[in-house]
Each structure stands twice: as C-alpha cells, then as structure tokens.
C-alpha positions as CSV (number, residue, x, y, z in Angstrom):
1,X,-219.0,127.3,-136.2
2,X,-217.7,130.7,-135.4
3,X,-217.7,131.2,-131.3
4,X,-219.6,134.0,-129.5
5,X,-217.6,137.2,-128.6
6,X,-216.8,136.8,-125.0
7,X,-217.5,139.8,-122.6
8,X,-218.1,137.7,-119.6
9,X,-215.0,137.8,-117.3
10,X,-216.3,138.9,-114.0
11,X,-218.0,135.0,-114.6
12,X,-215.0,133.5,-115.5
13,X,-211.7,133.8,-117.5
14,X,-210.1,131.7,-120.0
15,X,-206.6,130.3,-118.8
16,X,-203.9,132.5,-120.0
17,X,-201.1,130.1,-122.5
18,X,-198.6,131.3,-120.3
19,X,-200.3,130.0,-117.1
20,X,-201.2,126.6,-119.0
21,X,-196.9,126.6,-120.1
22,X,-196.1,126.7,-116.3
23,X,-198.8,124.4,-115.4
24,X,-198.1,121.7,-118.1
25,X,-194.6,120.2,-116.6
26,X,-196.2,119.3,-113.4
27,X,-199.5,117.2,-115.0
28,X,-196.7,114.9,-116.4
29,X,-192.9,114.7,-115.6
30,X,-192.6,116.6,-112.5
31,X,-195.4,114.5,-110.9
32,X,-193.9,114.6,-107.0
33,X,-196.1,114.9,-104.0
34,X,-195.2,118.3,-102.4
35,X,-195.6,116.3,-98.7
36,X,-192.7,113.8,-99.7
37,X,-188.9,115.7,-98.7
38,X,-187.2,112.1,-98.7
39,X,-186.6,112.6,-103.0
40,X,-186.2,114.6,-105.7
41,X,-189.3,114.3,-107.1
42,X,-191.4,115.7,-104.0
43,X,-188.6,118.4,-103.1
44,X,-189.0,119.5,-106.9
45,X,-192.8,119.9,-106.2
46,X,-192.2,121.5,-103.0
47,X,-190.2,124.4,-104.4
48,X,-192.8,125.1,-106.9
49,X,-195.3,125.3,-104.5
50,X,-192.8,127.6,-102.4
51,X,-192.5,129.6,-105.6
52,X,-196.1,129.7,-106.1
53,X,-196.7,130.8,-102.8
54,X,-194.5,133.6,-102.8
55,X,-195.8,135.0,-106.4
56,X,-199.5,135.1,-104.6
57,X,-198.5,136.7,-101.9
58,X,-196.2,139.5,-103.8
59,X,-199.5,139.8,-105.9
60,X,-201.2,141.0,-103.0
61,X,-199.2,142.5,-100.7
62,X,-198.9,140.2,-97.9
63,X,-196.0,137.5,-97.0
64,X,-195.6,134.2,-98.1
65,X,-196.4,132.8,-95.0
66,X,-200.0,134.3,-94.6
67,X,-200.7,132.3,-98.1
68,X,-203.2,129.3,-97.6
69,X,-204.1,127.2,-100.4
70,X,-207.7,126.2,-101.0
71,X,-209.7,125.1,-103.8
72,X,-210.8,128.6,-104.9
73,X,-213.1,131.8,-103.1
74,X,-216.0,130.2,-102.6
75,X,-214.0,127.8,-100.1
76,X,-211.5,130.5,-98.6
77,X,-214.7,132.3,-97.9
78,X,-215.8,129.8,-95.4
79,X,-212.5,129.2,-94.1
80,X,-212.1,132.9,-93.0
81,X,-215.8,133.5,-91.6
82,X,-216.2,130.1,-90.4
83,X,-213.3,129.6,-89.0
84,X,-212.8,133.0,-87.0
85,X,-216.6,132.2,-85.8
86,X,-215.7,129.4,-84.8
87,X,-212.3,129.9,-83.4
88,X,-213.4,132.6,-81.2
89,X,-214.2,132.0,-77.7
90,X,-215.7,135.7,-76.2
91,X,-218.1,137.8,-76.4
92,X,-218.1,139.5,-79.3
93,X,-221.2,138.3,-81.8
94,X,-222.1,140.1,-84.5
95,X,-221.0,140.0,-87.7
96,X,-221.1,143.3,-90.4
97,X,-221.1,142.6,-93.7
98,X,-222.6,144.8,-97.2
99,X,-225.6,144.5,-99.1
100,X,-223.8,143.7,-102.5
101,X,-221.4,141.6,-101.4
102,X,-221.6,137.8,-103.2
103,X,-224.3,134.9,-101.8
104,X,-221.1,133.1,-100.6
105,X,-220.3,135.7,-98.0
106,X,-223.8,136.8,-97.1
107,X,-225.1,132.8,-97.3
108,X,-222.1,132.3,-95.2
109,X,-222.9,134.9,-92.3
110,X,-226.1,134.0,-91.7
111,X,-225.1,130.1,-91.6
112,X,-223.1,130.9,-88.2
113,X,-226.3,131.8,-86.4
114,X,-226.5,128.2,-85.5
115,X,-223.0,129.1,-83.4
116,X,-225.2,132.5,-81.8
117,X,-223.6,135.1,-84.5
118,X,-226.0,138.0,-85.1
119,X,-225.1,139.8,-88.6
120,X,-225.8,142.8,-89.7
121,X,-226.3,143.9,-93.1
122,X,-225.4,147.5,-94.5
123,X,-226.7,149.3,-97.2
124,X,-224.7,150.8,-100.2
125,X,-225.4,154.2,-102.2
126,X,-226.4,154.0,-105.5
127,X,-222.6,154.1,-106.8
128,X,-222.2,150.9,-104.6
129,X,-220.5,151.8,-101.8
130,X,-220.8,151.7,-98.0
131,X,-220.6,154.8,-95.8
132,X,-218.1,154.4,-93.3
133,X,-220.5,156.5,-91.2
134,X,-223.1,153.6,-91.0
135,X,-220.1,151.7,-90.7
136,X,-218.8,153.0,-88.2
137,X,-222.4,153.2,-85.9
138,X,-222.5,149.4,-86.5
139,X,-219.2,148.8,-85.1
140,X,-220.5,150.4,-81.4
141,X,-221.6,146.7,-81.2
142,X,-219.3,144.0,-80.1
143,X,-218.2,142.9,-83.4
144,X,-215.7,140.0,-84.5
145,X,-215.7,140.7,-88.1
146,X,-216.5,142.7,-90.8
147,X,-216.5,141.3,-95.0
148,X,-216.5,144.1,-97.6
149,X,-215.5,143.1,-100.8
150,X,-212.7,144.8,-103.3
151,X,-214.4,144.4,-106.1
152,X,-218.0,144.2,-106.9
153,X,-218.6,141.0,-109.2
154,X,-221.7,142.8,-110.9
155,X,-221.0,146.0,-111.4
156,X,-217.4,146.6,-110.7
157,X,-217.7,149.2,-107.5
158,X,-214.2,149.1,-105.8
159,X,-214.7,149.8,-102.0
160,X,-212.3,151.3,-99.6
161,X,-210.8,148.9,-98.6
162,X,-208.1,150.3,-96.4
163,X,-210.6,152.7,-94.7
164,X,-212.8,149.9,-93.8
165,X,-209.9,148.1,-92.4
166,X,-208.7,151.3,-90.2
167,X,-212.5,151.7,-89.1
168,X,-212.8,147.9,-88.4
169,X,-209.6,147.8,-86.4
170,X,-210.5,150.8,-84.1
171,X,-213.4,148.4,-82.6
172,X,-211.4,145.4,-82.6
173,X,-212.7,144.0,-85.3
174,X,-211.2,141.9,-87.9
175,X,-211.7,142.9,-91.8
176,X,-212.5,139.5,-94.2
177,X,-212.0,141.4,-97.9
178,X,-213.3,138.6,-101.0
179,X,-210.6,140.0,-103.5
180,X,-211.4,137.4,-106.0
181,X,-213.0,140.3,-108.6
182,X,-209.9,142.6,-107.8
183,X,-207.1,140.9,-109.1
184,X,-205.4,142.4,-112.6
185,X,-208.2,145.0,-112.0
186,X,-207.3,147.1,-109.0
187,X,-204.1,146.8,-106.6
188,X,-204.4,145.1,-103.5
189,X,-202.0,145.8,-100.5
190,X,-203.3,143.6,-97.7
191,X,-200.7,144.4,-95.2
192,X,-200.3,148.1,-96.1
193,X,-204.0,148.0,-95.6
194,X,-204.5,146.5,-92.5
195,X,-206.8,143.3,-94.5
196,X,-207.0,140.5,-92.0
197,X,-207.9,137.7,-94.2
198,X,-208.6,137.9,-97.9
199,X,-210.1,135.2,-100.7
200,X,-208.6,134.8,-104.0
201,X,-209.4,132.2,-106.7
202,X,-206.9,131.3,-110.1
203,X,-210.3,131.8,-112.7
204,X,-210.9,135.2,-112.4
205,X,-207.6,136.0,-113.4
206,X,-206.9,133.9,-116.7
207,X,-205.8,130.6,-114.7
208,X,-207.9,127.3,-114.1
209,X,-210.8,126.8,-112.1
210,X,-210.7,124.8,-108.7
211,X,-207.3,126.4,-107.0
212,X,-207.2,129.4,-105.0
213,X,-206.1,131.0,-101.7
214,X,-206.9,132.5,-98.2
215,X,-204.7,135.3,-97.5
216,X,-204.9,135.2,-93.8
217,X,-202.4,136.6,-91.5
218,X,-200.6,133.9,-88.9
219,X,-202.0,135.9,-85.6
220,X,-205.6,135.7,-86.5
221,X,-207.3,132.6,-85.2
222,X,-208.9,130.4,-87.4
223,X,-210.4,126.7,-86.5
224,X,-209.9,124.3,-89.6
225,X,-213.1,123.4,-91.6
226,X,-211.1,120.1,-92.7
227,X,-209.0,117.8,-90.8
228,X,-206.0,115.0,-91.5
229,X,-202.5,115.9,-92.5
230,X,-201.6,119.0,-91.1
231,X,-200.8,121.0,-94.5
232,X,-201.3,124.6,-94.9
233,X,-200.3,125.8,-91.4
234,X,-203.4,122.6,-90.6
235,X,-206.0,125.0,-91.9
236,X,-206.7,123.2,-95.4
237,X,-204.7,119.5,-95.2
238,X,-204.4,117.3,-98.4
239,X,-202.0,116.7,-100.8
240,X,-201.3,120.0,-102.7
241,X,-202.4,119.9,-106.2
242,X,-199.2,121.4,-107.4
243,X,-200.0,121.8,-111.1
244,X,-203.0,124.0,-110.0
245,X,-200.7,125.6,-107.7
246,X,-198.3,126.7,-110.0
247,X,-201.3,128.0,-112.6
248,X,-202.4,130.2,-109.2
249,X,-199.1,131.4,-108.3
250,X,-198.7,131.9,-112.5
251,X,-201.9,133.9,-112.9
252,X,-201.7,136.2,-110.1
253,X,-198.0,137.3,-110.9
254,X,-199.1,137.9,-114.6
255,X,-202.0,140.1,-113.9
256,X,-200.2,142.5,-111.2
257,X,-197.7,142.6,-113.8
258,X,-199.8,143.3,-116.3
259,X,-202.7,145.0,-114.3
260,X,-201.7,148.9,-115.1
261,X,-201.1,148.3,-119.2
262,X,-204.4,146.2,-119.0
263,X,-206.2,148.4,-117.0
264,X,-205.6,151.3,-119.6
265,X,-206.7,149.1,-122.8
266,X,-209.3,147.4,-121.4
267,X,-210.9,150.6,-119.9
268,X,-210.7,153.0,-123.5
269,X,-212.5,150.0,-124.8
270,X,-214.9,149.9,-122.2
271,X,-215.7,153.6,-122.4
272,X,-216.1,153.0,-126.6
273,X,-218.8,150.4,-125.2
274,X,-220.6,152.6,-123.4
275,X,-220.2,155.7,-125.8
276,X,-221.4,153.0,-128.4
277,X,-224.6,152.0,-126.4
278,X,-225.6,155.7,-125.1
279,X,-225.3,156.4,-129.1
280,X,-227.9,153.8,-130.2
281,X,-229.7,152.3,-127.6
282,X,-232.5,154.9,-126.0
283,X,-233.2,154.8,-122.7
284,X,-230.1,153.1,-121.4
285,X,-229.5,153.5,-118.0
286,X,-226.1,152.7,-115.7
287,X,-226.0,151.1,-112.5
288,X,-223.2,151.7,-109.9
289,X,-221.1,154.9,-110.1
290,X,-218.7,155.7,-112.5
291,X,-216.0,156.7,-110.2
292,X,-214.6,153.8,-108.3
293,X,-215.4,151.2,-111.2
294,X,-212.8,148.7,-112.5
295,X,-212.6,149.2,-116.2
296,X,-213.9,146.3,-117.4
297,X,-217.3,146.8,-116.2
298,X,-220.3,148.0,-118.1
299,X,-223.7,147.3,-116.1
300,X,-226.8,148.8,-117.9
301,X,-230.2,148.4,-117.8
302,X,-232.6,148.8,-120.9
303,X,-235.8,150.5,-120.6
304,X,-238.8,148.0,-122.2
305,X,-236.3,145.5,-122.7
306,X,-236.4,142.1,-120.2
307,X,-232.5,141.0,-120.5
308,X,-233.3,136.8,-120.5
309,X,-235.5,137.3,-123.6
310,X,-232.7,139.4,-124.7
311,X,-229.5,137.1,-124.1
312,X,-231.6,134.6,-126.2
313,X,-231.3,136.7,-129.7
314,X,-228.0,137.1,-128.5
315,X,-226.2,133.6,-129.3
316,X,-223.4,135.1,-130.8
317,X,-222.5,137.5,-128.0
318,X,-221.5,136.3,-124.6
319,X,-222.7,138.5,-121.8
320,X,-224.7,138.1,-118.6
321,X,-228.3,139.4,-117.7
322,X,-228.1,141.2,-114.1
323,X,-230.9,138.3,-112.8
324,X,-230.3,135.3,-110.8
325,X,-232.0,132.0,-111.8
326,X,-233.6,129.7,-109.6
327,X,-235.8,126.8,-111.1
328,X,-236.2,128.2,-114.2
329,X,-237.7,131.7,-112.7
330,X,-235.6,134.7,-113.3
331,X,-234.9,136.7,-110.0
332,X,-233.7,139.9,-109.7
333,X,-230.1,140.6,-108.3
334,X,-230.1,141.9,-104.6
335,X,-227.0,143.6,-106.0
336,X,-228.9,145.7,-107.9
337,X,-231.9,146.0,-105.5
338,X,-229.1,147.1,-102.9
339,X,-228.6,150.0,-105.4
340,X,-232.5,151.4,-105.7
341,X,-233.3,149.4,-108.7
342,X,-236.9,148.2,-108.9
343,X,-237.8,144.4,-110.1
344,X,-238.2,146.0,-113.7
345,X,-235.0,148.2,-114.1
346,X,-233.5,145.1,-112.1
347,X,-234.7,142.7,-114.8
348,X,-234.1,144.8,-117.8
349,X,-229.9,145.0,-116.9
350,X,-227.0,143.7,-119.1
351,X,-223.6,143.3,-117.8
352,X,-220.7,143.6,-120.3
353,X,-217.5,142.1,-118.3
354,X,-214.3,142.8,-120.3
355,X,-211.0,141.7,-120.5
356,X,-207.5,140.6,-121.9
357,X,-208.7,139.3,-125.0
358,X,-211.1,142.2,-125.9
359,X,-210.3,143.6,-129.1
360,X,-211.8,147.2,-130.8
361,X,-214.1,144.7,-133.0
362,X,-215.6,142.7,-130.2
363,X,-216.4,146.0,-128.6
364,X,-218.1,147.3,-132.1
365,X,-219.8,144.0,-132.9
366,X,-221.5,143.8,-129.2
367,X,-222.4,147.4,-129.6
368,X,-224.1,146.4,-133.1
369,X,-225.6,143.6,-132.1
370,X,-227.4,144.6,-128.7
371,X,-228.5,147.9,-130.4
372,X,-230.3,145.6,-133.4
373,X,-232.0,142.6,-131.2
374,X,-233.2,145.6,-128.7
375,X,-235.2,147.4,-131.6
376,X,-236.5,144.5,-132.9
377,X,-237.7,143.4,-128.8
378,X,-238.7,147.1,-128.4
379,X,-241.1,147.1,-132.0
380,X,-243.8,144.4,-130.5
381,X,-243.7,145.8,-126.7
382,X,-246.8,147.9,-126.0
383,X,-244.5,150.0,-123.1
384,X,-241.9,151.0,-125.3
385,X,-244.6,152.2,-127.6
386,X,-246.0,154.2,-124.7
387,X,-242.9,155.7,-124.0
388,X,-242.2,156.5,-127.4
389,X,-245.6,158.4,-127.8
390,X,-244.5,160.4,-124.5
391,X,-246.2,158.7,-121.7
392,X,-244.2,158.9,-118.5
393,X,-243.6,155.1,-118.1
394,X,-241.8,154.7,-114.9
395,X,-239.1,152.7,-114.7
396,X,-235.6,152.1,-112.3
C-alpha cells in the first residue's frame, strides 16, 4: 500500500541515511561507555561524543563547552527554566514569556509558581511576533528570564531573536530561545546574539527521536533537575547514549550545511503550494505573516471547512489540522488564538510543513487533493452555501 505524501515536518522528520550511516557503528561494534577512559573502547566513544559535541555547537553558534546533552527539547526546556528558577537565590521573580510559544515552555513557567515565580505572558501581532515595546515595559519588573522562541512550530514566524536578547540583557535578564523549529530552517548564532540558553532536539532535523541538547552558556546558573554521576558539567548525569549522540551531532551539522540550498528549494515549492491553493480553494485565508516565515510553512485556514473532518478524507496526504486534541474534543490552538483567530477560523486551519524530501509532485498532489475533499465538504454545508449566495458569513 502506497504511503501518504508527507508534509508534516514541523511534527517530526524522518532520519536522514546519512545520519543513520554515522549512527550505525556505535549500536554494534563501537559499543564503549563514553564514562570509561581506562580502554579503547570507551575513549573511542568518548571522541565521538567530543566530535558530536563540537558539530552541535558549530551548528549553532556557541562553543563546545556550552553543549549539554539531554534527551531532546521538551527536556532541555525544563532544564533551562527550571533550573535558572531554581538556581537563583534573589529577588528577581517574574518570568516573560510569548503567547505562541510551545505548551512545554508556557506549561513549564507557570509550574515554577510553586517556587513564588510570577510570569507574564505577551501578546503577538497577527504576523506572530512580539513588540519589543511591550517587551521592553515588561522588563521594568525584576525579571530572571525571558523565553521567545526562533521558530514558531505552527506557523513558522521567526522572532528576533538577537533583539530580544539585547532588550533582555539591558534589565539583567537572561534570554531561554527553544530553537528546536529553527534548525536547517533559519541560522542561529547564539553567542553573536547574546542567547543565554537554547533547546534543540535531533527529530526536527532528519535525526532520531529521544536525543537532544541545552545550549547553555558555563556562567549561567543552573540547578540539575537529575542527580548521580556527574556527566554533562552535572547538569544531565547518565551514561551518554552515544549512538544518539552521534545522529545529533550528525543532523545538526547536515542541516546548517545544507540549510541555505534547502531553504531555496523547499521555499519555491512552498510558494507553488500556496499559489496552488489561492488558485482553487475559495476563501482560503493565511495565518502568521509572510515576512519572517521559514519556508517550509504553509498555515491556512478554510472558510466552511472544519479541518478534523477534513484530515479524515485525507488518508493519503499527511498534514496537520491547526487544533489540539484533548479526550477526543478538538480544541483550538492558542497559537492561533494568540493571532486574532476566532474558534471557527481557528478550527477550520491546515498546516502544510515541508521539507527535504518534498518533491514538485507532492506539492501538486496535496494541492489536488485538498482542493477536491474541500468541495465535496463545502457541497452539504448550509454556510458555505450562504456564502456562496452572498450572505456576509463572518468568519476569522
């Protein structure tokens, strides 16, 4: 049975065969625990995690040293808010983080709380992005950290990243930055930009799933969340999983490499996309600006069109409604709430994530299909046919 075209990567990524090649030698043969210097086998492990250190951190800008291995974002996440929460011992107690930014970070700043952390949550425009001027009137309070992503993982709105930082660092605040959606996609230069601590995971970027890293410089204090062993400057002990390692280290080299060429193909397809959509689909609307959008992304939403009952006459096409589900009961994103989107518009929305493996036929066959399964949805809905007989219908 034929597979569905995949235009899901801001979910996930398949691993890259060059990333599995470097991978494979250290699931068998080269087996050594990284922690054991007394024989060739661990040294051998140890200089490939060395190695793989120093690709991540040339991928992003920062030094090998400020490299901490973890077990991907959602982990890294916790380690930098978390631990700076809890590592700090004076009086500054709010946190400032965006509207958009994933449940991990925003789940995460409220958790701390419970340690007397106020945070404060700032809105975005409707291309996605915060004003530094609200910024900047939030950091007249005493603030320990602020976390603004690179890269939206919905729809694709790159902040500014280094302005942030320079804002953030004229209050004595630190800047947490969840890169995890920006790598291969947009350039990150963590040092150049004055980014504090940073979260990066291996599966967004054509490696496996379960490896990542926090990118934290040595001065900033962090308390452990784990404890035993002392690895990883004591911030994340445990023996390193070196074959995951090396696919990090792998992947992260590959798509800075790569990141310009791909950046170019991937976006001329994505522009077809939307040229495609805007040609056959009425009443297609796009969320997030256009601007300051990593080329992969397509968010739209569909007038008269609810997206779940649309990904199900879509089993040949791999894409992702813009709703969260809880217990069965679609919800809409607060992404796209964040944005001005009402429950409808916020319902109605498709994202198209795009990537290495795109080709000009996925692109056309996507196009085709969504155009097809949303005319038949649209002939038995009573509000498109009120829309189509010229009743203002309001909707987003």
């Amino acid at each position: 049975m034929q597979r569905p075209v995949y235009l899901d990567h801001h979910a996930t990524t398949p691993v890259d065969p060059r990333v599995f090649a470097a991978m494979a030698p250290y699931l068998q043969g080269c087996f050594g625990n990284a922690s054991s210097a007394s024989h060739a086998y661990g040294r051998e492990a140890a200089e490939a995690v060395t190695h793989a250190r120093r690709q991540v951190a040339e991928a992003v800008g920062a030094a090998p040293d400020d490299v901490v291995f973890t077990s991907g974002a959602t982990e890294s996440i916790n380690l930098a808010i978390q631990g700076a929460c809890r590592a700090h011992k004076g009086e500054r107690r709010q946190l400032i983080t965006v509207a958009t930014e994933h449940k991990a970070v925003l789940d995460t700043c409220a958790g701390m709380a419970a340690l007397g952390y106020r945070t404060r949550v700032l809105p975005v425009g409707a291309d996605g992005r915060v004003a530094l001027s609200e910024l900047r009137e939030a950091l007249a309070t005493p603030t320990l950290l602020v976390a603004a992503m690179a890269v939206n993982n919905e729809v694709g709105t790159v902040q500014p990243v280094a302005a942030i930082a320079e804002a953030a660092h004229a209050a004595g605040a630190l800047l947490f930055c969840d890169g995890a959606q920006a790598l291969g996609r947009t350039p990150l230069q963590l040092r150049a930009w004055g980014v504090d601590l940073c979260s990066v995971t291996a599966h967004k970027c054509y490696g496996p799933k379960g490896v990542g890293a926090l990118v934290a410089r040595p001065e900033v204090a962090l308390d452990p969340l784990f404890f035993g062993g002392g690895q990883e400057r004591g911030l994340r002990p445990g023996t390193p999983a070196v074959p995951m390692l090396v696919a990090l280290g792998e992947a992260m080299a590959l798509a800075e490499a790569e990141r310009e060429a791909d950046e170019a193909r991937i976006g001329a397809l994505r522009d077809q996309l939307w040229a495609a959509l805007q040609r056959d689909v009425p009443r297609v609307a796009l969320n997030g600006g256009w601007a300051h959008r990593v080329a992969g992304n397509l968010n739209v939403s569909i007038a008269c069109v609810d997206a779940a009952t649309l990904m199900v006459a879509l089993p040949d096409l791999a894409v992702s409604a813009g709703s969260a589900c809880s217990s069965g009961t679609p919800k809409p994103s607060h992404v796209l709430r964040a944005l001005g989107l009402d429950d409808e518009a916020a319902l109605s929305t498709v994202r198209f994530g795009l990537g290495r493996g795109t080709t000009e036929a996925d692109v056309r066959f996507a196009a085709r299909r969504v155009a097809e399964e949303v005319a038949k949805i649209r002939a038995s809905s009573p509000l498109w046919a009120l829309t189509e007989a010229g009743v203002d219908v309001q909707w987003g």
